[in-house]
Structure formats: structure tokens, C-alpha cells
N, C-alpha and C positions, 0 to 999 in steps of 0.2 A: 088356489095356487096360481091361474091364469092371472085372476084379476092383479096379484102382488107383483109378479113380472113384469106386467105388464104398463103398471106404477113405476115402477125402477125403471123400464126403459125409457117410459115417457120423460120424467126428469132427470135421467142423462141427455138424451136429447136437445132437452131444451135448454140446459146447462151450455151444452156442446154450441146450441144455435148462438147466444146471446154471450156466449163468454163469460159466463158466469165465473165464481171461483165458489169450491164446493168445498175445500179443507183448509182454507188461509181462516183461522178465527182472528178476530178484529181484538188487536191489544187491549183491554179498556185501562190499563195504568196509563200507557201513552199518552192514547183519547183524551182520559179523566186530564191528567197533566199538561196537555197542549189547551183545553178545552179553558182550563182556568186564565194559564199565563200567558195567551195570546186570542180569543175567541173571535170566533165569525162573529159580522162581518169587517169589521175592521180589519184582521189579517184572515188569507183564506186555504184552507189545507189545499197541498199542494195535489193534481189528479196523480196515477200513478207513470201517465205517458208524458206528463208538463218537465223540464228541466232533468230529465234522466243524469246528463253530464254532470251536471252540479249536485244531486244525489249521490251517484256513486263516488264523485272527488272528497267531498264530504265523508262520506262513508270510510272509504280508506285512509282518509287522512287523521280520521278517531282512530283506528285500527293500530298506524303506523307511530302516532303520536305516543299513543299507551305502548309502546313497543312492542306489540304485536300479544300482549299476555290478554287481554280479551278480544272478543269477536263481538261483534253486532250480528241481533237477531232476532230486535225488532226495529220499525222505522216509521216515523211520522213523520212529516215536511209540510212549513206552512211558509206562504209567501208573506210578505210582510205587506202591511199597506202602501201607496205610492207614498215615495219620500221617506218612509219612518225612519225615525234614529233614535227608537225607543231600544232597542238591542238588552239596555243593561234593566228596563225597567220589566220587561219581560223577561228575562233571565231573576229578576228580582222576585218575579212571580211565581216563576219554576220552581224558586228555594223554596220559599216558603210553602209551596205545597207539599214538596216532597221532605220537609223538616216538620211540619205541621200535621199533614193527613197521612204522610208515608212514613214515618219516625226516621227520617234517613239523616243520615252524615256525610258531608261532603269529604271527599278524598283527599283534597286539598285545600290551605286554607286560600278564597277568592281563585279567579279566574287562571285557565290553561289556557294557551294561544299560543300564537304567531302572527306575522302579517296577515293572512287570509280568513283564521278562526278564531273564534273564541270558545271556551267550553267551559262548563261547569260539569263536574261528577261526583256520583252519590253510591252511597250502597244504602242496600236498605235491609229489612227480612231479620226473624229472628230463624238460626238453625241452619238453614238453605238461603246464601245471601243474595238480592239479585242488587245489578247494577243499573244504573241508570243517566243519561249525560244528556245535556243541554248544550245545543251547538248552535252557533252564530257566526251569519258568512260579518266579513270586517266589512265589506263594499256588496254595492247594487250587483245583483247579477246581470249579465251581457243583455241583452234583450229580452229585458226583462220590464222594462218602464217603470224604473227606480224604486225596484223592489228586492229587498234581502231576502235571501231562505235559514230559517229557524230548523232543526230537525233535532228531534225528539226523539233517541236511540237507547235501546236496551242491550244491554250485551250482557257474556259469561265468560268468565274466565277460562283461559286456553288449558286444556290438561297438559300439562307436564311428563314428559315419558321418562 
């Protein structure tokens, strides 16, 4: 009984030391999805402390666009290569995985935006639907050395009262 406690305290611990994250599980739809239609090293997932700003505007601005009837609640973010102006051919790649390997249908037909974004969205799922969106910044981010953020968002539908 000693020795189990004494387990669990160790790896809280060492959690604690090194900042681990011990209940965040790692999307793999995302993953899978980012992984095909933009891969290392060419483009590079973004860390979770790089571009915070551009994250969250991103983030809100899918939220605000869908009129607030979904939430995001998951998140992937990849930097694009220096220069890239591939945007549509990696959103090209996003379809087809998520039409191909995920049976999904897009919500719209071709591209959501404005001046700053672009999106694509899908649903996918027989029974329990989930959703899923493809966002594209329209221009380099600020200091950033001429690099777009791509971000790979799942969201659910907002319950209705």
C-alpha cells in the first residue's frame, strides 16, 4: 500500500516539476488531419506559448462568424512555411481527408471568410455529429517571418435553452 502512494506521489511530482499535462488527451482527428494537409517539415505545428494572440483571435472569430451556435473544443495551429501562399492547396488537402477518411460534408458549398480568414467546415459522425473547420489567416502574421497560421478546430454545437 506504501509502495502505491508512494508512486502516485512521485508522478505528481514530477508532473508538477516539468509542467507536464496529465488530462489534456492529444486529438488524433486533428493530428490525423493537420498531419496529412499540411506535414512537418515544410509547415510546423505551432508550440502552445508561440502566437497566443493570433490563436485566440482565430478562435473567436470561428465562434463569432458561426454566430456563436458552436464552440471550439479542440485546437491545432500550424505555422506555414516562409512565404507560403499554398492556403487553398492545403485547405484542398483538409477536404479531401475529411470527405475521404472522415465521410464528412462540408456545411457550405466552397470557402467562409472575410478580409482576415478563410474557413472551410464539415460535419462528420453517424448518430452523435462532430464538427470540424479548417481556418486560414488571409496575410502573414506580425512577426512572424512571413508565415500564415492554419488552425485545425473542432467544435459542438451550443445547447439551446
Amino acid at each position: 500500500m506504501k509502495f502505491r502512494l508512494l508512486a502516485v506521489l512521485l508522478v505528481l511530482v514530477c508532473c508538477a516539476l516539468t509542467s507536464c499535462k496529465t488530462i489534456e488527451p492529444a486529438n488524433s482527428t486533428l493530428k490525423d488531419l493537420q498531419e496529412w494537409a499540411s506535414p512537418e517539415p515544410y509547415d510546423s505545428v505551432s508550440p502552445e506559448h508561440e502566437q497566443r494572440r493570433a490563436k485566440a483571435a482565430m478562435v473567436q472569430w470561428v465562434e463569432r462568424y458561426l454566430k456563436r451556435e458552436y464552440r471550439v473544443v479542440g485546437q491545432r495551429f500550424v505555422l506555414t512555411a516562409p512565404g507560403s501562399t499554398d492556403g487553398a492547396v492545403i485547405g484542398s488537402k483538409a477536404h479531401q481527408y475529411v470527405t475521404q477518411n472522415l465521410g464528412g460534408a462540408m456545411q457550405a458549398d466552397g470557402w467562409f471568410g472575410d478580409d482576415n480568414y478563410r474557413m472551410f467546415f464539415w460535419t462528420f459522425g453517424d448518430g452523435s455529429p462532430r464538427y470540424v473547420a479548417f481556418v486560414l489567416t488571409r496575410d502573414f502574421l506580425p512577426d512572424a517571418g512571413e508565415r500564415g497560421m492554419v488552425g485545425y478546430l473542432e467544435l459542438t454545437p451550443v445547447a439551446k435553452n
